[in-house]
C-alpha positions as a Markdown table, in Angstrom:
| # | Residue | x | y | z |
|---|---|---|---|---|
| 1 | Unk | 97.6 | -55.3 | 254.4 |
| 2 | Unk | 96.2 | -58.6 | 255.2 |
| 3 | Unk | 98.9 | -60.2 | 257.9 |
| 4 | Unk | 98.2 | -63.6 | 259.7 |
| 5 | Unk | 99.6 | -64.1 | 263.8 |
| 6 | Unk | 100.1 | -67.2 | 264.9 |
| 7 | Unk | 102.1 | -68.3 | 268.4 |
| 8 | Unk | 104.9 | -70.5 | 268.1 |
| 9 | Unk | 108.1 | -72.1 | 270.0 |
| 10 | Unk | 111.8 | -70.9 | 269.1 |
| 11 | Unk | 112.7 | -74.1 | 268.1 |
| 12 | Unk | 109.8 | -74.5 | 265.5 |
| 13 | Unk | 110.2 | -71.6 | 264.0 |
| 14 | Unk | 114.4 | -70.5 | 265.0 |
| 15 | Unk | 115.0 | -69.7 | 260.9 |
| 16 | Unk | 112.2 | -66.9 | 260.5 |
| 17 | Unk | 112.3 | -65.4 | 264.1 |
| 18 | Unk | 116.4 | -65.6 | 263.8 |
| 19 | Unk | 116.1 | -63.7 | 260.0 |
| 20 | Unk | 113.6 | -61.2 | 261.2 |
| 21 | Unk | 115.7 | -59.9 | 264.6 |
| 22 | Unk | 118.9 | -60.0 | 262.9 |
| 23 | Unk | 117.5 | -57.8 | 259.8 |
| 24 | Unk | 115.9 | -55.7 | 262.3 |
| 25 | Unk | 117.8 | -55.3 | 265.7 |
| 26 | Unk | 121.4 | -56.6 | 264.2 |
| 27 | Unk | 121.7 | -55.2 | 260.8 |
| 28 | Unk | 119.3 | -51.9 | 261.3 |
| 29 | Unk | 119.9 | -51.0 | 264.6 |
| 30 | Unk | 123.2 | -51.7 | 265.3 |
| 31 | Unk | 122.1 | -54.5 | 268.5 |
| 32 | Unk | 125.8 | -56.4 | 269.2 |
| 33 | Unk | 125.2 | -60.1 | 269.0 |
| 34 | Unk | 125.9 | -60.9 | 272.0 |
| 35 | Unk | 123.1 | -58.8 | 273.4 |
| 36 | Unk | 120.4 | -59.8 | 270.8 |
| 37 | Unk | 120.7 | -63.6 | 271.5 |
| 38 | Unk | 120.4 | -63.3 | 275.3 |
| 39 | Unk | 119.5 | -67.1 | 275.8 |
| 40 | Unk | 116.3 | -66.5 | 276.5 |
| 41 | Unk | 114.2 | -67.5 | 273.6 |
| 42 | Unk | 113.6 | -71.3 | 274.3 |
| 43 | Unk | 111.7 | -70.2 | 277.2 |
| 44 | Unk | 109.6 | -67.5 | 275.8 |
| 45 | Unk | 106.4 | -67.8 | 273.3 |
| 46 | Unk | 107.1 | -66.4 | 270.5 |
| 47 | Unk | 104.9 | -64.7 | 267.7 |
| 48 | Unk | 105.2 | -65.0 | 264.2 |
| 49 | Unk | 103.4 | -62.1 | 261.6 |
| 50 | Unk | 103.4 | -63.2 | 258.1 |
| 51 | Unk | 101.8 | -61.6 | 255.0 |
| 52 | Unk | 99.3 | -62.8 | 252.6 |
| 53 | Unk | 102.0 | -65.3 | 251.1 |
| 54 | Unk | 103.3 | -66.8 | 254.1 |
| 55 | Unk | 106.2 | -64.8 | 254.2 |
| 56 | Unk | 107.7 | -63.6 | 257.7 |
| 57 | Unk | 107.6 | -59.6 | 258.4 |
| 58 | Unk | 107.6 | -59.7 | 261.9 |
| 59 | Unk | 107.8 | -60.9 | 265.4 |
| 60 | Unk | 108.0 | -60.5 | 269.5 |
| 61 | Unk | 108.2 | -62.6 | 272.4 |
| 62 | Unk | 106.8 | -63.3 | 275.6 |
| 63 | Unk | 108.9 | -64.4 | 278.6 |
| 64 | Unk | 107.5 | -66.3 | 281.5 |
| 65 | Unk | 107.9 | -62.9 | 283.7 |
| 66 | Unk | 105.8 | -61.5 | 281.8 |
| 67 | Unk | 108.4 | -59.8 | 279.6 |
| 68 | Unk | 106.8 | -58.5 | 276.3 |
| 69 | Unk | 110.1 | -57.9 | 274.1 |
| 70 | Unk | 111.9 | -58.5 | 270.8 |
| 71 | Unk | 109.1 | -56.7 | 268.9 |
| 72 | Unk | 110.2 | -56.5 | 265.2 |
| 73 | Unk | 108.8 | -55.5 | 261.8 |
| 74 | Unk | 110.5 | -55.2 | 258.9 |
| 75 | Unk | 111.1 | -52.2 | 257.6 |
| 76 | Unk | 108.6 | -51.8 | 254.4 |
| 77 | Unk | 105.8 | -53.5 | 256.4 |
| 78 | Unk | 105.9 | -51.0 | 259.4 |
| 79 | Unk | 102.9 | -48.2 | 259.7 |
| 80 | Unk | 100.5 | -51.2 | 258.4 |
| 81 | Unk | 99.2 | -52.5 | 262.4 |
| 82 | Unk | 101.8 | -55.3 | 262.0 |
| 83 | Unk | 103.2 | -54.2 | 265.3 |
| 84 | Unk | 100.1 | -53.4 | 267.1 |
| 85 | Unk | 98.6 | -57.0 | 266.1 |
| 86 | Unk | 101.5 | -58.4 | 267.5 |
| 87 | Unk | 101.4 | -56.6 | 271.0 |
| 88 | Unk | 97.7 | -58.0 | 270.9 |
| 89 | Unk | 98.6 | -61.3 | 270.7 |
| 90 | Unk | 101.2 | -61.7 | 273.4 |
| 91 | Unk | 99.1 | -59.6 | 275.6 |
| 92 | Unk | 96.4 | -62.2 | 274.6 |
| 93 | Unk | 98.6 | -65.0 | 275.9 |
| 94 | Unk | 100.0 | -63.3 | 278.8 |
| 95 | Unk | 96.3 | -63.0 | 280.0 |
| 96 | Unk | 95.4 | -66.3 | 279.5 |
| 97 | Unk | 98.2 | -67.7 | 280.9 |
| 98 | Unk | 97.3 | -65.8 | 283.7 |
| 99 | Unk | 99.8 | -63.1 | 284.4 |
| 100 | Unk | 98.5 | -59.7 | 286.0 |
| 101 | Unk | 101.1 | -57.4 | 284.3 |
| 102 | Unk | 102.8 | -57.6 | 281.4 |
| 103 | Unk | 105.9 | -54.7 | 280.9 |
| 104 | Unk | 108.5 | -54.1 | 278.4 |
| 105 | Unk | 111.7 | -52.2 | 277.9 |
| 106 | Unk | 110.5 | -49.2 | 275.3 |
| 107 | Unk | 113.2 | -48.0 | 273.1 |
| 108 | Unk | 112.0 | -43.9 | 273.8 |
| 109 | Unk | 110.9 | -43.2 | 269.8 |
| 110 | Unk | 108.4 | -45.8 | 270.6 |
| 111 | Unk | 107.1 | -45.0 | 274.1 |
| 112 | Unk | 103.9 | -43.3 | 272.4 |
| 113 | Unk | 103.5 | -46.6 | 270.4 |
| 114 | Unk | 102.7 | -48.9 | 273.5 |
| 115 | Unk | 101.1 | -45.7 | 275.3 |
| 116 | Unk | 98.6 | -46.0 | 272.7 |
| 117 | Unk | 98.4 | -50.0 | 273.9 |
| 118 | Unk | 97.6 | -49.3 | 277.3 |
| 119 | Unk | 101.3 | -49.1 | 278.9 |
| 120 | Unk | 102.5 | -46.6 | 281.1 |
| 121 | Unk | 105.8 | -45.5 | 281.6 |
| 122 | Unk | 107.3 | -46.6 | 285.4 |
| 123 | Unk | 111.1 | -44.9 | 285.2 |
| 124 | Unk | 113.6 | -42.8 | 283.7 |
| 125 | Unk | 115.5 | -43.6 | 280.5 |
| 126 | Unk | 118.2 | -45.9 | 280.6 |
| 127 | Unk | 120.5 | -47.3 | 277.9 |
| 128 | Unk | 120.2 | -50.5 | 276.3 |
| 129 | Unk | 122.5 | -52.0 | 273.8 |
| 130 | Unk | 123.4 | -48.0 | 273.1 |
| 131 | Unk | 119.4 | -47.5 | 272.5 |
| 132 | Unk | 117.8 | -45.3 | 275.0 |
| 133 | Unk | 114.7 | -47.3 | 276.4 |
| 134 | Unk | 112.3 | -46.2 | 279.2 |
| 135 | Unk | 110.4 | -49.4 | 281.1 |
| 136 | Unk | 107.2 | -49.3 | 280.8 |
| 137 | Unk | 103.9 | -52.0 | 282.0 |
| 138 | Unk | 100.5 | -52.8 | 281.6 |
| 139 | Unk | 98.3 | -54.4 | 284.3 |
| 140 | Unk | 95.9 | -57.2 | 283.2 |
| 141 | Unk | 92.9 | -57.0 | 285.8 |
């Protein structure tokens, strides 16, 4: 599946990255709202993965700690690399914007996902909007 990446703000692209999380983390996964739209997305860059017409299938965010998080995909696109392209990008930008880890909060099914990536798990499981998650990080050196 040809996908394109391309890094935006919140507020330039609020509609899509709003549709894809709520379809994803709200509708899906049960996320309450209140914990999905944590106030953090003006100041994180945000990636955008659309398909071969443009439309929106996925996304994830980088914080200025160096927070990976928020990594969607819709549903029928998953098992295609959408998700691994994405982690590729931000890790992209955290590098050049010069950050010497990046980490994330894993939701467990997925711990093998980013272990594939490079991360490594640094605790025990812990829960997160009823999802157990495991932290996990990646240095950058």
């Amino acid at each position: 599946m040809a996908i394109s990446i391309i890094e935006t703000r919140w507020d330039e692209h609020e509609e899509a990255l709003r549709a894809l999380r709520q379809r994803v983390f709200i509708d899906e996964q049960h996320v309450p709202e209140e914990l999905e739209w944590d106030g953090e997305d003006q100041e994180a860059v945000h990636f955008l993965a659309m398909d071969a017409g443009r439309k929106p299938v996925g996304c994830i965010r980088l914080l200025p700690t160096g927070q990976i998080s928020r990594l969607c995909v819709l549903s029928e696109q998953r098992n295609y690399g959408v998700g691994s392209s994405l982690l590729v990008a931000a890790e992209e930008a955290a590098r050049a914007r010069g950050m010497e880890e990046i980490f994330l909060h894993a939701q467990t099914h997925a711990t093998s996902f980013y272990e594939a990536a490079g991360f490594s798990v640094t605790g025990g499981i812990f829960m997160d909007a009823n999802i157990p998650h495991r932290q996990m990080f990646k240095p950058l050196l």
